[in-house]
Each structure stands twice: as C-alpha cells, then as structure tokens.
C-alpha positions as CSV (number, residue, x, y, z in Angstrom):
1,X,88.9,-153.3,193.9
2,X,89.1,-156.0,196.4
3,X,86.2,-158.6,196.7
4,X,85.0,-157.6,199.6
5,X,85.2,-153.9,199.1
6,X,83.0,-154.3,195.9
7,X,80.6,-156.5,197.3
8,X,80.2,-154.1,200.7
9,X,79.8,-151.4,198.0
10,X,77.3,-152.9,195.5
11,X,75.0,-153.7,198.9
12,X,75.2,-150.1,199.7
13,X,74.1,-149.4,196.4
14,X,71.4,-152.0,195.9
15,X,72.6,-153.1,193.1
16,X,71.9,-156.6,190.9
17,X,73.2,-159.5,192.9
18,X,73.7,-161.1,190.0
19,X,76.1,-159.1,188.7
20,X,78.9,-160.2,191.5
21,X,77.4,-163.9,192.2
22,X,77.4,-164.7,188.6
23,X,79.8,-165.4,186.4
24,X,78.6,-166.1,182.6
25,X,81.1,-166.6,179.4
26,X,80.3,-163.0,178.3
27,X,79.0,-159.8,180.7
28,X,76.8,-157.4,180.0
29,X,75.8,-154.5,182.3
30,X,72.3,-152.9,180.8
31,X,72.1,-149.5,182.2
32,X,68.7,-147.4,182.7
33,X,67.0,-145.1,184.1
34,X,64.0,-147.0,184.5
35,X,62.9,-148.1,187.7
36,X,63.4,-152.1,188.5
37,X,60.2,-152.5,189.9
38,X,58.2,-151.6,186.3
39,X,58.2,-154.3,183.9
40,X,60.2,-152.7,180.6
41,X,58.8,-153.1,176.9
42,X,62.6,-151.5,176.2
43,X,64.6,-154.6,178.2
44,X,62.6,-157.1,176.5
45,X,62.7,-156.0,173.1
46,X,66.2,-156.1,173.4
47,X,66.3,-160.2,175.2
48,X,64.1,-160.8,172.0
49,X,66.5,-159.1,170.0
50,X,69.1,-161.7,171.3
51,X,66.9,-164.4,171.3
52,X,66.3,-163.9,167.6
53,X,70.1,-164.0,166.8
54,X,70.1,-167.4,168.6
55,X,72.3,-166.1,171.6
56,X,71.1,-167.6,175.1
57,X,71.1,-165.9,177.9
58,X,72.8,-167.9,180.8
59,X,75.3,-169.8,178.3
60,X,76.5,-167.4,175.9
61,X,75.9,-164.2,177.8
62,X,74.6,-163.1,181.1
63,X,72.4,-159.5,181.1
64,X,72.6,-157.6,184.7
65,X,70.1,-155.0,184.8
66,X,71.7,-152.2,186.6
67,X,68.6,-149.6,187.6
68,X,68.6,-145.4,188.0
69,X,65.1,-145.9,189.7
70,X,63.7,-143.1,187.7
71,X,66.9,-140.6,187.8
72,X,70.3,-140.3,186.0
73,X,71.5,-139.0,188.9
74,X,71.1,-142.4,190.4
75,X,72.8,-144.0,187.7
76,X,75.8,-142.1,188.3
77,X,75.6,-143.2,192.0
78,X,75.9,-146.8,190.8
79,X,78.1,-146.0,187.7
80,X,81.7,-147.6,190.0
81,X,79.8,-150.8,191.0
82,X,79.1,-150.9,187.0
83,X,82.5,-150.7,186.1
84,X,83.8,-152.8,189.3
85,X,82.2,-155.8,187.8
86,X,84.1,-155.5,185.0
87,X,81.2,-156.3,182.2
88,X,82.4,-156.9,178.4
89,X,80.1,-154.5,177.0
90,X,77.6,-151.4,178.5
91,X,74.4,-150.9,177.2
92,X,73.3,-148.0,177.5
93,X,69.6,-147.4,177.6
94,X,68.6,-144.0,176.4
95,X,70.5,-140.6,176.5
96,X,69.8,-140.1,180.1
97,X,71.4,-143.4,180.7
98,X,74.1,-142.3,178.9
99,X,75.6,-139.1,179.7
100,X,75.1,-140.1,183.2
101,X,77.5,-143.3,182.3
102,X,80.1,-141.1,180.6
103,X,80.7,-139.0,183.7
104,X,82.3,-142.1,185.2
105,X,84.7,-142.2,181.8
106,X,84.6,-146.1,181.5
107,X,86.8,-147.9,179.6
108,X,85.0,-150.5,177.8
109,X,83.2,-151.0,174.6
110,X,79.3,-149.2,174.7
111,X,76.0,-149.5,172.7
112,X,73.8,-146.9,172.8
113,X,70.6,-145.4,171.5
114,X,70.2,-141.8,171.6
115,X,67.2,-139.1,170.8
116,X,69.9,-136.6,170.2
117,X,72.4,-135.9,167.4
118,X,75.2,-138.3,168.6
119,X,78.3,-136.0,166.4
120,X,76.5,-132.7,167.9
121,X,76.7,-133.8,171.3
122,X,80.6,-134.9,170.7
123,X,79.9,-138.7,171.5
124,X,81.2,-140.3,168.2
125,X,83.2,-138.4,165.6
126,X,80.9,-139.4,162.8
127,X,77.8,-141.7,162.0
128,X,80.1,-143.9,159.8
129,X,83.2,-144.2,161.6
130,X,82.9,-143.4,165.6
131,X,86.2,-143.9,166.7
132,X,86.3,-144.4,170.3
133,X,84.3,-147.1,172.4
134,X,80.7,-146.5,171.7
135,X,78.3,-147.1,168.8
136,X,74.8,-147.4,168.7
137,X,71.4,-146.2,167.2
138,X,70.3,-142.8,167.2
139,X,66.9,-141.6,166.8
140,X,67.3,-138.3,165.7
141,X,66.0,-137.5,162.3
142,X,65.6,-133.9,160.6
143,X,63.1,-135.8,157.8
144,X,60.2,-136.6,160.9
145,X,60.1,-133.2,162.1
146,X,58.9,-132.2,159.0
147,X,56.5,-134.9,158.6
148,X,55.0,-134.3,161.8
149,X,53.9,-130.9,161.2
150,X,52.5,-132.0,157.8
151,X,50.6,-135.2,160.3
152,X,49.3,-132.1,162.1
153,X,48.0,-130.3,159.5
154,X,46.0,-133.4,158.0
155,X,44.8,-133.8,162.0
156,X,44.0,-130.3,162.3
157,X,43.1,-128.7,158.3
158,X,42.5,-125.3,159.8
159,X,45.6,-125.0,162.0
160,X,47.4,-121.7,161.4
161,X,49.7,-121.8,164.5
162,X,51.7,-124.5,166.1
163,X,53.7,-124.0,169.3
164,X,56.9,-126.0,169.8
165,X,57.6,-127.7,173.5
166,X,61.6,-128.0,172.8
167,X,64.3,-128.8,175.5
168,X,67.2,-126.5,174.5
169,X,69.8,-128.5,175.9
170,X,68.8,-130.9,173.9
171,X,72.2,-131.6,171.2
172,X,70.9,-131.1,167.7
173,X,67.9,-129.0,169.0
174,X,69.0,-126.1,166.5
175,X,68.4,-128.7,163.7
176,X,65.6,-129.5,164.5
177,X,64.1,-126.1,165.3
178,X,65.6,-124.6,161.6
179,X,63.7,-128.0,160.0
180,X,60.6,-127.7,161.9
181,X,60.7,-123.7,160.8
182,X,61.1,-124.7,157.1
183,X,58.2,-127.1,156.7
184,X,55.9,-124.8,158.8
185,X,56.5,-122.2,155.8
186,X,55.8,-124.8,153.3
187,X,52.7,-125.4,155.0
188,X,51.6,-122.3,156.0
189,X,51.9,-122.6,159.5
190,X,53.4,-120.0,162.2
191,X,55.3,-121.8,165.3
192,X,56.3,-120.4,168.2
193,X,59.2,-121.4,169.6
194,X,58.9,-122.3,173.7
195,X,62.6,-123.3,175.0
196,X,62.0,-125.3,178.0
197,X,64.4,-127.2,180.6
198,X,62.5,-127.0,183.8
199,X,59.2,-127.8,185.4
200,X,58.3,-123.7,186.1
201,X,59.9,-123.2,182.4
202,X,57.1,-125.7,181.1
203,X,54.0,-124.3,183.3
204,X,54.9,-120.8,182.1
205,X,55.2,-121.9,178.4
206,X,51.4,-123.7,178.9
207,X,50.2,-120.7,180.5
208,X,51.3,-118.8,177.2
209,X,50.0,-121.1,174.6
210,X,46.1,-121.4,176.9
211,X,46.6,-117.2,176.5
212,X,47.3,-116.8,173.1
213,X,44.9,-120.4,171.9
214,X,47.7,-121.9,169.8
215,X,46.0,-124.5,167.3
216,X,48.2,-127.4,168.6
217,X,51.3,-127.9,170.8
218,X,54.5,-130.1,168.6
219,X,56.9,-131.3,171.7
220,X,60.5,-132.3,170.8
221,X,60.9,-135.5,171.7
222,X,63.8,-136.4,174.2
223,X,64.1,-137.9,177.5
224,X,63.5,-134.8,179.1
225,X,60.6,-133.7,177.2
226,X,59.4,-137.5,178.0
227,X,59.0,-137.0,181.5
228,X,56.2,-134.6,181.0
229,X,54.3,-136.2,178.7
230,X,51.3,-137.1,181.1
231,X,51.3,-133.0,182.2
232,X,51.1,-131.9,178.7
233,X,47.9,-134.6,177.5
234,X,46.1,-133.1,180.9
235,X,46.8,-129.5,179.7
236,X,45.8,-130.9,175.9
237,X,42.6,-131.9,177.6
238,X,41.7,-128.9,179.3
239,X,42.2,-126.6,176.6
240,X,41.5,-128.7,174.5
241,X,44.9,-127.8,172.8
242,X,46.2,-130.8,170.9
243,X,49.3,-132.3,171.4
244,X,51.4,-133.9,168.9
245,X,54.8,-135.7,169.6
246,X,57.6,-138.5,168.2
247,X,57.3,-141.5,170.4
248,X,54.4,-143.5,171.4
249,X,55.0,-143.6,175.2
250,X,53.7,-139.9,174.4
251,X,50.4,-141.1,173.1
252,X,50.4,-143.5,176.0
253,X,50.4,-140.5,177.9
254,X,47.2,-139.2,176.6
255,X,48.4,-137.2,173.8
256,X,46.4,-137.0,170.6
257,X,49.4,-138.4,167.9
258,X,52.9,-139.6,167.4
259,X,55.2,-139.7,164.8
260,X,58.3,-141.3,165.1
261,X,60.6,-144.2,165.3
262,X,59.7,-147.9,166.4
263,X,61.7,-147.7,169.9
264,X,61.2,-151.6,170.6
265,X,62.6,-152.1,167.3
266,X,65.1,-150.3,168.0
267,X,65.7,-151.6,171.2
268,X,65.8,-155.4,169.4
269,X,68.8,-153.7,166.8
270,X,70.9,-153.3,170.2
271,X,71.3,-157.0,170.8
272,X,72.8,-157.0,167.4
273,X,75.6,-154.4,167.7
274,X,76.3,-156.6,171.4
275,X,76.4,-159.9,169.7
276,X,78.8,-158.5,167.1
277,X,81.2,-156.7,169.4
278,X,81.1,-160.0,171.3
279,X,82.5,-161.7,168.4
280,X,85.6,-159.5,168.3
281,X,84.6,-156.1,166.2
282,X,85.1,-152.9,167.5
283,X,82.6,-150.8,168.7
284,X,84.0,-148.1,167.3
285,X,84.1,-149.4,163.9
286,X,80.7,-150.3,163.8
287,X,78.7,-147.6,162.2
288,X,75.7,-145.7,164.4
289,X,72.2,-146.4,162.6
290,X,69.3,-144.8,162.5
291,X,66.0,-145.8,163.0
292,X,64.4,-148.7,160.3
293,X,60.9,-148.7,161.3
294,X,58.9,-145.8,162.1
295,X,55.4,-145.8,163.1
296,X,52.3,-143.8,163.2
297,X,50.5,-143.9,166.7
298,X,46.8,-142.2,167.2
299,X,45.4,-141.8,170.6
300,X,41.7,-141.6,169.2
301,X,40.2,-141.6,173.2
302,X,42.1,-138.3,173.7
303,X,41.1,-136.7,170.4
304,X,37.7,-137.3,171.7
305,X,37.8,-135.8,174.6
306,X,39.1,-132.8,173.4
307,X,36.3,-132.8,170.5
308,X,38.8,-133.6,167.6
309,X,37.5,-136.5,165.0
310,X,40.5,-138.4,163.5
311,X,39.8,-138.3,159.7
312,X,39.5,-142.2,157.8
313,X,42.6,-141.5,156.2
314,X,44.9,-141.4,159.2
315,X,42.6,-143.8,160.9
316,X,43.5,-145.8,158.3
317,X,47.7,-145.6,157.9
318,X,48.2,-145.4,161.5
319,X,50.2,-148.3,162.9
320,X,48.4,-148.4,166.2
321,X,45.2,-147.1,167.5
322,X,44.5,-146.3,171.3
C-alpha cells in the first residue's frame, strides 16, 4: 500500500497515529476490543510485564494500541490498517480480539490469550506444538469448573440446584458442560443447562431460573458471557439468586464470587512470549500455557444485599474481598 493511501485510510479509521508516525526497532500492534477512552488494567499488566523483562518501550519496542471501541466488529473494520503497518508481532487481546483478527488471515507471528479451548476452536494444532503463527495463553481449564461448583456449595450448604448461563458457541463448551455435570453428581447438585448467545436468549433463561427459584446461577465465563455480567448481578439482586462466575471483572460487576484465573497475570505472561519471538523463536514453536495463578474473588457487598453471609472460611482464602 502506498504512503498516502495508508495514511488517508488509517484517518478514516481513526486509528493510532503512532502507528504510521513512528518508527521503533521492533513493532507491535496490540489489538482489543476495549474502548481507548477507558484506562485498561489488561494493557498495563502487560507494559509491566515488559518492563519486568527489562525491555523499554520507545528503544527496544514501540506498543500501538489499535481499539475495537467496545465491538469485534470494529476490530475487523481496522484489521487492514493493522496489517498495513506492517507490525513484527499482533497481540491479540482476548478471543473477541482474536477471531475478529483472523478474518483478515494475517501473515505475521501472534500472541494470544483465549477463554476457549485453543485445539477445539482449530487455532493451534496442539498445546505443545502449534504449528502455524500464533501462540499464547489459554484460560480454559476443565479442573475450575469443577471447583467452582464445589466454591458454591461451601457459599450456599443447602443448594440443591444450580443453573448454568453457557454461551454455546463458545469452543470447548461441551467440555466444560460434561465437567460441570460430573462434579454436580459428586456433589449432589442438579444443574440446568441454559444455552445462551443472545440478549432475548439471556432474559428468557432469567425469566426461567426467577420461575422455577434455582439456588444459584454458574455463568461460563467468556467474552460473550462477560458482557452481561452487570445484567446478571442486577437479576442476582432482585431475586436474590446468587451468581457465581470465573473472572473477577464478574464480581466487579456485582456478582456474589469468582473463581478463576489471575487475567493480569496473565496479561503480564504475554510480554514474555513477545519478547521471545522478538529474539528470533517461532511463534509457532512456542508452547500455549495455561494459566499460573488463579484467584479467589468475593464480592461480600453483593452477598449482603441479597441476604447471603460469606462463611470465615472463604472470607478467609479468598484472594480479594469487595
């Protein structure tokens, strides 16, 4: 693309300035959905997770922040103005980020991290070797489902009957529905399965679960399910239904618990898989990883307004307390 056909388009698109002003040793194009105007716990866990590897910003690398404001459609608006300014390496911010980005089909090396099963959804060929262009973290994990119903019995002792928020297009969703079956029989729980992959789909499955008085609500965690994790904590509230999920920005959201991985830390692992693909290995050599640190998060001003007292003992091993 000529100069002045990429810089008329990146204008169009509103896209990072810096991205065709500067030129730094190394490129890399940071791609999300999140909107520019929101400062990003996600964006600077993974600056720290340069910082900590001694790589500076300006001289060894330069970061353009490429925005979806809020939508993956939008990042596959800006997805040729990406690839036009020919970064060294993509990071890709989240599965929404990502399949977005591989509708455009570029060609160089990508670090991900992903909520969904990363061989299921045909992205790698395998977790130790996968092949291709891409790596990165994946936070899917068959173990935490399990644990999470076994977190909800210790919140709720009498719970008989859990019902499952789930997006079903969701890769690896079958997994994780056959895992969270088997540990609702160990514990003597009965969960109802609610697919969901719209707005109407989700206000007909609440409407269900108020009906029947479920004894909490466990909602897959993925981007999708993400976005409605302020709707759910209001719906928690005013049945005072309980909701239970993987991720803290889900307790952020007013809902009672999360179980899941450390996403900044996560986030801060990125930088690492950049750093090393900037030192000449391939990305697709570098195995995917799963999450190190996972955390415990307990929203204890939502349980009390739905009338639930966290016991001592979770009190007590949870890793944050709002």
């Amino acid at each position: 693309m000529r100069r002045r056909a990429f810089v008329t388009l990146a204008l169009a698109l509103g896209v990072p300035r810096a991205a065709w002003t500067q030129r730094g040793p190394y490129r890399v194009a940071y791609v999300t959905t999140e909107r520019k105007d929101v400062p990003s716990a996600y964006l600077d866990a993974f600056r720290a997770g340069l910082k900590a590897l001694r790589v500076v910003e300006g001289r060894d690398l330069v970061v353009d922040v490429w925005s979806g404001e809020g939508t993956s459609a939008r990042v596959t608006e800006i997805m040729p103005a990406v690839v036009a300014s020919r970064p060294d390496v993509i990071v890709a911010a989240g599965g929404s980020a990502l399949f977005a980005i591989l509708k455009n089909k570029p060609g160089m090396p990508m670090v991900f991290t992903l909520s969904a099963d990363p061989v299921e959804a045909k992205i790698v060929q395998s977790y130790a070797r996968p092949g291709g262009n891409m790596t990165g973290i994946s936070l899917f994990s068959l173990d935490l489902v399990g644990k999470r119903l076994e977190l909800t019995k210790e919140l709720l002792p009498k719970a008989k009957r859990v019902a499952l928020i789930v997006n079903p297009q969701h890769p690896g969703e079958r997994l994780e529905l056959a895992a969270a079956k088997d540990a609702a029989q160990r514990l003597g729980i009965t969960v109802r399965y609610f697919p969901v992959a719209s707005e109407p789909e989700l206000e007909s499955a609440l409407a269900d679960i108020a009906r029947t008085r479920d004894d909490a609500i466990l909602a897959f965690a993925d981007g999708f399910t993400l976005q409605f994790a302020g709707r759910i904590a209001e719906f928690a509230q005013k049945t005072r239904i309980p909701a239970v999920d993987g991720w803290e920005p889900f307790a952020r959201a007013g809902n009672v618990m999360t179980y899941g991985p450390d996403i900044q830390d996560v986030y801060r692992r990125l930088a690492d898989y950049v750093d090393k693909i900037r030192k000449g290995a391939s990305a697709g050599e570098l195995p995917v990883e799963r999450p190190k640190a996972v955390e415990l998060v307990v929203n204890q001003t939502a349980a009390q307004k739905i009338g639930i007292t966290i016991s001592p003992v979770l009190l007590a091993v949870a890793n944050k307390v709002i």
